[in-house]
C-alpha positions as CSV (number, residue, x, y, z in Angstrom):
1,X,31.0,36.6,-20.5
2,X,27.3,38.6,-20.3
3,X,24.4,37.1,-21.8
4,X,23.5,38.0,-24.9
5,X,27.5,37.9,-26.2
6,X,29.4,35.6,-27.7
7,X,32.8,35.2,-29.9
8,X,32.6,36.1,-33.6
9,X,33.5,32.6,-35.5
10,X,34.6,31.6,-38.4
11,X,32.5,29.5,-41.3
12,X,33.3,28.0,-44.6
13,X,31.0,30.4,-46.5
14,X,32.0,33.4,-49.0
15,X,33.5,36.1,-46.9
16,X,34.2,34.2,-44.1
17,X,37.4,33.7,-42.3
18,X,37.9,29.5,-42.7
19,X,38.7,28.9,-46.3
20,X,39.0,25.2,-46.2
21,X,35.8,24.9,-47.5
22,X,36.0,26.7,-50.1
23,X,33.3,26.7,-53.0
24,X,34.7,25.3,-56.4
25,X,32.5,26.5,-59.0
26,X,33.5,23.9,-61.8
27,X,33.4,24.8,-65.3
28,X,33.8,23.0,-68.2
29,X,36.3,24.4,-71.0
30,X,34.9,22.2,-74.1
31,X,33.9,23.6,-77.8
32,X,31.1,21.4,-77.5
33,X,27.4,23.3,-77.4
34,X,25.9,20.8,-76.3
35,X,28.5,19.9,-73.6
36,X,27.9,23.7,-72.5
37,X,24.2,23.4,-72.1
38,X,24.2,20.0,-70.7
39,X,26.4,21.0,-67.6
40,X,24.4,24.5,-67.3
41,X,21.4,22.5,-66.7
42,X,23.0,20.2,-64.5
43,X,22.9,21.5,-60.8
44,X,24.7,19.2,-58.1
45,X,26.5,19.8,-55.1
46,X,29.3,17.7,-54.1
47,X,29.3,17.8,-50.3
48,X,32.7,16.2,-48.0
49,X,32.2,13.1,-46.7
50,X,33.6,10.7,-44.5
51,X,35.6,7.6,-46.1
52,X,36.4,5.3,-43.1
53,X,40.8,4.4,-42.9
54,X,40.8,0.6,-42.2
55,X,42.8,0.0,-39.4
56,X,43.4,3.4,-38.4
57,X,44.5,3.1,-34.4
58,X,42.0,4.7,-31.9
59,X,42.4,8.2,-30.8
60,X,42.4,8.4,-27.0
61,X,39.0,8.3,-25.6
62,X,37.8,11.5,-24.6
63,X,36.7,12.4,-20.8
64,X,34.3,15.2,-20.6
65,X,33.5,17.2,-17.2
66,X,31.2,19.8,-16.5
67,X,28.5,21.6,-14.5
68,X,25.3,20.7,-15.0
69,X,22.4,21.9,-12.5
70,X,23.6,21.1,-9.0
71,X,26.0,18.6,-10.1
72,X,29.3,17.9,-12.1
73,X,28.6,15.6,-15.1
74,X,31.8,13.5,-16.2
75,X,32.1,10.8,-18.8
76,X,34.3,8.9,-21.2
77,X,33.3,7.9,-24.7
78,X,35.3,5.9,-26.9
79,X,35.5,6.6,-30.7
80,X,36.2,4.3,-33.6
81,X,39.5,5.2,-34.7
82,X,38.8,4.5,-38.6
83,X,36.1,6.9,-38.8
84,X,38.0,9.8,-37.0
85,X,40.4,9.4,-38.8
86,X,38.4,9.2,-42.0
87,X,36.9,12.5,-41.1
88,X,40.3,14.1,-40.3
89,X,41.5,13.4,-43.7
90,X,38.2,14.3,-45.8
91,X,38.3,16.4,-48.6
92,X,36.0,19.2,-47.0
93,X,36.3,21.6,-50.4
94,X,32.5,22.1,-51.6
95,X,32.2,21.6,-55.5
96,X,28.7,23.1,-57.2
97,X,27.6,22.5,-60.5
98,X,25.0,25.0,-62.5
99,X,23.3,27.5,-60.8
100,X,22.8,26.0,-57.3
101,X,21.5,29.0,-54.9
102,X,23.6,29.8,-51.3
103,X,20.9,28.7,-49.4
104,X,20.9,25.6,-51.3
105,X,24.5,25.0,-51.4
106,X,25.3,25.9,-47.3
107,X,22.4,23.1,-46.2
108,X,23.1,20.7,-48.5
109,X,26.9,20.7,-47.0
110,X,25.9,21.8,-43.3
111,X,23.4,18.5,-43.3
112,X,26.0,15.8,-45.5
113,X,28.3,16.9,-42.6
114,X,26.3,16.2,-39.4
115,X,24.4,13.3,-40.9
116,X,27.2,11.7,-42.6
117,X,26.0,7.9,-41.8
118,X,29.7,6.6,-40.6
119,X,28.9,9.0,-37.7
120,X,25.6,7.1,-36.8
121,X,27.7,5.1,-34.1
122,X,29.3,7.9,-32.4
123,X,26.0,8.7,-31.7
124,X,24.7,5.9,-30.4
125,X,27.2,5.7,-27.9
126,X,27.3,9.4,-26.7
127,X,23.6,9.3,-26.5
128,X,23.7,5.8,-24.7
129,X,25.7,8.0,-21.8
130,X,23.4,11.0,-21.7
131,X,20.4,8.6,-21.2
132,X,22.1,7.0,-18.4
133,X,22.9,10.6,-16.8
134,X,19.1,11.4,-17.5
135,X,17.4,8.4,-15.7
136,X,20.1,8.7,-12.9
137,X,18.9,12.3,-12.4
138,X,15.1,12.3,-13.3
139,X,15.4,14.9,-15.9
140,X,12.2,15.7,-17.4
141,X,12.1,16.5,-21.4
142,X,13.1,20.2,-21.0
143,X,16.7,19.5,-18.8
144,X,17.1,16.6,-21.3
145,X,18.0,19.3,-23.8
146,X,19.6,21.4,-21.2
147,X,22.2,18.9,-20.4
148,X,23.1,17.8,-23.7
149,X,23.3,21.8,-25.0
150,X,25.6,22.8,-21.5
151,X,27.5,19.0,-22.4
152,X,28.4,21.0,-26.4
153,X,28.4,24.9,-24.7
154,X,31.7,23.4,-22.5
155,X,33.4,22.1,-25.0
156,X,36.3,24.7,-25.5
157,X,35.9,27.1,-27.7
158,X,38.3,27.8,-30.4
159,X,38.7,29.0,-33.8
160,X,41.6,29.0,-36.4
161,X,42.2,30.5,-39.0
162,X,42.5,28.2,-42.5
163,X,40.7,25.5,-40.6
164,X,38.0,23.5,-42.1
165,X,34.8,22.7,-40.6
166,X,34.8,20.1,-38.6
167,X,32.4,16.7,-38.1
168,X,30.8,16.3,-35.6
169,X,33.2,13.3,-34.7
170,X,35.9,15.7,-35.0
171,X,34.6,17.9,-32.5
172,X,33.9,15.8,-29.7
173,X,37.2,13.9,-30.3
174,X,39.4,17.0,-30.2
175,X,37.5,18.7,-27.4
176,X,37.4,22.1,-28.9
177,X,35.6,24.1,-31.9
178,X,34.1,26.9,-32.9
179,X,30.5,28.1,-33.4
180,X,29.8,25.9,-36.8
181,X,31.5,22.9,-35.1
182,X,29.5,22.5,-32.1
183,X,26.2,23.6,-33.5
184,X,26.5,20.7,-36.1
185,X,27.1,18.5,-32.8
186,X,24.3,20.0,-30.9
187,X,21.7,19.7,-33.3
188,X,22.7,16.0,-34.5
189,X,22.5,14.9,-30.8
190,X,18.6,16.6,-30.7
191,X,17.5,15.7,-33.8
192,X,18.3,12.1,-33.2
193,X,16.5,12.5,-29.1
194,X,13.4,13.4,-31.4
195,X,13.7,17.3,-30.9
196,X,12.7,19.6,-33.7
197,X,15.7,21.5,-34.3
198,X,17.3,23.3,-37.3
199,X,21.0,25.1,-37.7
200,X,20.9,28.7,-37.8
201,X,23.8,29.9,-40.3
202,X,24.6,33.6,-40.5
203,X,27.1,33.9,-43.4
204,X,27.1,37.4,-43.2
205,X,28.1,37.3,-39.4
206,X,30.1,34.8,-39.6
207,X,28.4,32.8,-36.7
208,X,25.8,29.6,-36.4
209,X,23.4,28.6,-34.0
210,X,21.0,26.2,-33.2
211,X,17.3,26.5,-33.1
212,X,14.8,24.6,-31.4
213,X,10.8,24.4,-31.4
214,X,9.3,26.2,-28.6
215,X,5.8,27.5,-27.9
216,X,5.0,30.9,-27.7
217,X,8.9,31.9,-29.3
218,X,10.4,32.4,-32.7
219,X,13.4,34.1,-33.1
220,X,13.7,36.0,-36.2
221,X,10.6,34.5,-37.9
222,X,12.7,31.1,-37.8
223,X,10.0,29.0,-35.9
224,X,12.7,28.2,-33.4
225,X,14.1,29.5,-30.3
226,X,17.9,30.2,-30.1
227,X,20.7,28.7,-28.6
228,X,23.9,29.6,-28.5
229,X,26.9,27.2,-28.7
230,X,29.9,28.8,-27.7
231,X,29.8,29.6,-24.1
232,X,26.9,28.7,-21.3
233,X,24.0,29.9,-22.3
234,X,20.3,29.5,-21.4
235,X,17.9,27.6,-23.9
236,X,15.8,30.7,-25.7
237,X,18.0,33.4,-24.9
238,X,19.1,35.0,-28.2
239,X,22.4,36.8,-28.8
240,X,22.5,41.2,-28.5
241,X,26.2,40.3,-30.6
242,X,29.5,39.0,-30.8
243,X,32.8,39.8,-29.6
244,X,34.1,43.2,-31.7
245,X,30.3,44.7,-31.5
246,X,29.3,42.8,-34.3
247,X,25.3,41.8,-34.0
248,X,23.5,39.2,-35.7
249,X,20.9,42.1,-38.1
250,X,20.7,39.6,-40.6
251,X,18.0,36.9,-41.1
252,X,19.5,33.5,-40.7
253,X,19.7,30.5,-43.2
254,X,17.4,28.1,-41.5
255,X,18.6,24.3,-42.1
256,X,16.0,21.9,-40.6
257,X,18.1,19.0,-39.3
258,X,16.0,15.4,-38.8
259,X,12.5,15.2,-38.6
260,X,12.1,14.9,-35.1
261,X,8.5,16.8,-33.3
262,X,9.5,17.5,-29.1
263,X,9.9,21.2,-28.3
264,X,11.3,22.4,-25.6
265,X,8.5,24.4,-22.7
266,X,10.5,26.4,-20.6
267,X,11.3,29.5,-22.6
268,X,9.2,31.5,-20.6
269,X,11.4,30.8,-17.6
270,X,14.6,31.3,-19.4
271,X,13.2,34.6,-20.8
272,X,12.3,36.0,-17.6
273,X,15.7,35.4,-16.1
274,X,17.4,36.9,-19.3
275,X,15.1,39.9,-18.5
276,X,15.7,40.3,-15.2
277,X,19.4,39.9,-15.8
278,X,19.2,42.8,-18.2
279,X,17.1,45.0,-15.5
280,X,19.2,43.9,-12.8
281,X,22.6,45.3,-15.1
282,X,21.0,48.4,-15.2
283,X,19.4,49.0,-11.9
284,X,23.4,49.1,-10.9
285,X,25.0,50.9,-13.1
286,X,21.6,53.5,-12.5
287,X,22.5,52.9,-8.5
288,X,26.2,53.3,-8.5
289,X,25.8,56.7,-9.9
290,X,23.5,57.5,-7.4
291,X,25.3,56.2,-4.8
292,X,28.5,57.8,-5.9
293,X,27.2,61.3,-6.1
294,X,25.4,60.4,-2.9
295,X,29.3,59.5,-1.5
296,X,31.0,63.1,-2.9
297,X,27.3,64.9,-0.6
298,X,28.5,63.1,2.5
299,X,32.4,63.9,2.1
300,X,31.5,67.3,1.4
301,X,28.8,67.7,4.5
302,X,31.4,66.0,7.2
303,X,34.2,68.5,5.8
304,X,31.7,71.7,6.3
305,X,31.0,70.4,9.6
306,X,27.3,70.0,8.8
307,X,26.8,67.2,10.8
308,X,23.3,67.2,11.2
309,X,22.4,66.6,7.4
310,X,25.0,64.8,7.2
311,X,23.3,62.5,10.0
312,X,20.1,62.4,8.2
313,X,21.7,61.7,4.9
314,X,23.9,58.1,6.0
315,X,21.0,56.4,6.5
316,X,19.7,57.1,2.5
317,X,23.5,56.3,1.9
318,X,22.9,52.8,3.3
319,X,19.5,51.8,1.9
320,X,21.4,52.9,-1.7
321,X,24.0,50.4,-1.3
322,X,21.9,47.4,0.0
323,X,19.8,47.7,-3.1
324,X,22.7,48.3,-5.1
325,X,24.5,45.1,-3.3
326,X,21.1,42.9,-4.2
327,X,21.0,43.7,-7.9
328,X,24.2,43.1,-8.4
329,X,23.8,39.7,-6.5
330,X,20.9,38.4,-8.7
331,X,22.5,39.8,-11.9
332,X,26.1,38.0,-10.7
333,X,24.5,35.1,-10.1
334,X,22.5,34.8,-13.1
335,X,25.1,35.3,-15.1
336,X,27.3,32.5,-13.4
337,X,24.8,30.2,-13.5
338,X,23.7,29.5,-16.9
339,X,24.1,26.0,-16.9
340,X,21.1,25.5,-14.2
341,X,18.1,26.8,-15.5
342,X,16.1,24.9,-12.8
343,X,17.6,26.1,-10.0
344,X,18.5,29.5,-10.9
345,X,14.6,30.1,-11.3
346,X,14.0,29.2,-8.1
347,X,17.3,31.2,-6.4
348,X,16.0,34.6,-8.6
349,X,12.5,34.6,-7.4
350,X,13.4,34.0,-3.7
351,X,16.2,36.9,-4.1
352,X,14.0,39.9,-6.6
353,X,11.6,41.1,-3.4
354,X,12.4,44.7,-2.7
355,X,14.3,45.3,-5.6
């Protein structure tokens, strides 16, 4: 999959596909006047939350492997089987009293559901293992969120139709969600490493990102840099759309999650390589043509026996395909590499001379 594209997902929100979550507006049938005008003053949103089953047997513990920089990252986390299940079984229907706003509404429920405090262990323990993997391997500040957003961007994708949003307890557990799932996972892990991050819902989309503080970028007016969830994807590198054309015009619903002050520094970097990925795409599909019209010249010179221009004309031939053959090298390997900033950086700039 390209940079810059991504699968369309579903959402609990009006209009969107996953209907689980579907708003209640309550109303209150009584005679009473004052009844009436107590509840329309009354605005409260009743958001799903986790009720732990006592004795509920432990889901097998799930093993996670996947490329990270010049390595393969695996662990195994074990999760308490009460709370899983507990989240399994939650009533995830949102009920709003009065005249609550969407905005209001969507973070209230996006933030009950990623901080729900009978998740606070699963935490701890997930995060235990990615501070291990980050003192084994040095990582500075920067590939600290790299690893932990490539650790949620692996997790298979997958949406269903009629299926609720899911915890972020859920989602690890299970091994798969879509974009709403792992976004509420990816941002509860940085928030709780001290990052400033926020969700970024797109209800009109249907698709959620994350965001997260970086100088010098802010996609969409947000104050936060993108990242996408549902494939590899470098930190900063904002969606062109998702799968069936559909591209992300409007302005998200930006939902601040923990309090946390790090940013992340290397959007600069990941900028340049989405750039050059982008110039690279069309430098070949610019060079094929070239080349291609070059081909039919040479076919037609060798038939007419004009062997002479023909001669002179091989050598331009050549020189077309080698630059052709380099683009398409740095664009390939960009694009298969998203999951090492660090080292792809490095591998671009030694490979863009001359083209």
């Amino acid at each position: 999959m390209n940079p810059g594209s991504s699968p369309r997902c579903a959402g609990f929100f009006i209009g969107h596909k996953k209907t689980c979550l579907a708003v209640l507006l309550v109303l209150c049938v009584v005679l009473s006047l004052g009844c009436i005008e107590t509840l329309l003053h009354q605005e409260k949103v009743v958001t799903p939350h986790i009720i732990p089953v006592n004795n509920a047997p432990a889901p097998a513990s799930p093993t996670y492997t996947f490329p990270f920089e010049r390595s393969t990252i695996t662990f195994t986390v074990p999760v308490n089987g009460s709370v899983y299940a507990g989240a399994k079984a939650a009533d995830k229907e949102v009920t709003i009293y009065g005249n609550v706003s969407r905005k209001d509404w969507v973070t209230q429920t996006y933030l009950s559901m990623t901080n729900d405090p009978n998740q606070e262990q699963f935490y701890k323990d997930l995060i235990t293992r990615f501070r291990e993997i980050r003192q084994r391997s040095a990582l500075a500040d920067d590939e600290y969120v790299e690893l932990i957003s490539v650790f949620v961007q692996s997790i298979h994708y997958e949406t269903i139709a009629e299926n609720p949003v899911k915890f972020p307890v859920e989602t690890f557990t299970d091994k798969s969600g879509d974009c709403d799932d792992k976004s509420l996972l990816l941002a509860g892990l940085l928030s709780r490493e001290g990052y400033r991050v926020a969700l970024l819902s797109f209800p009109d989309e249907a698709h959620m990102a994350v965001g997260i503080a970086c100088p010098g970028t802010d996609y969409k007016n947000t104050g936060y840099a993108y990242i996408e969830t549902t494939n590899f994807s470098f930190v900063g590198v904002p969606l062109d759309g998702l799968a069936g054309g559909v591209v992300l015009n409007s302005d998200p619903i930006v939902i601040p999650v923990g309090d946390g002050t790090k940013t992340y520094g290397a959007c600069d970097q990941t900028r340049f390589l989405h750039e050059t990925y982008v110039i690279t795409g069309t430098r070949f599909s610019d060079l094929s043509t070239q080349a291609d019209s070059l081909k039919n010249e040479l076919q037609s010179l060798r038939s007419s026996g004009t062997i002479k221009t023909y001669n002179l004309r091989v050598p331009v031939y050549n020189a077309l395909i080698g630059r052709l053959t380099q683009n398409a090298g740095v664009h390939n390997y960009i694009l298969n590499h998203q999951y090492d900033r660090t080292g792809t950086y490095t591998w671009v700039n030694d490979h863009i001379a001359g083209l």
